[in-house]
C-alpha positions, 0 to 999 in steps of 0.5 A: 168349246170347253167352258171351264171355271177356275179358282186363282189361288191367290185371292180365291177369285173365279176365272172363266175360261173357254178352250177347244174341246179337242186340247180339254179332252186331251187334257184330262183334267181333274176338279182341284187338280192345279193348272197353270194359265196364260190368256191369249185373248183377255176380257176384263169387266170392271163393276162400276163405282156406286155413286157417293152418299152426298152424289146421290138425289135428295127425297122430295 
């Protein structure tokens, strides 16, 4: 497997991408060339929310 890391245009965010090793050396693909990318398994992390200022506990 090829691991690749791609910027999306739109908001600059990187996406992390795995394909066979066979299709990326067919690909020949060049840093900052444009691609376009449809997933077929997809996984998203969602960071979550930092608890509010009030929430958290009081020092003793």
């Amino acid at each position: 497997m090829a691991r690749l890391e791609l910027e999306r245009e739109d908001n600059a965010e990187l996406i992390e991408v795995e394909i066979p090793t066979e299709l990326y050396r067919k690909l020949a693909l060049v840093e900052g060339e444009s691609l376009v990318v449809r997933p077929k398994k997809m996984q998203v992390f969602i960071k979550p929310p930092e608890p509010a200022a009030e929430m958290l506990p009081k020092p003793t």
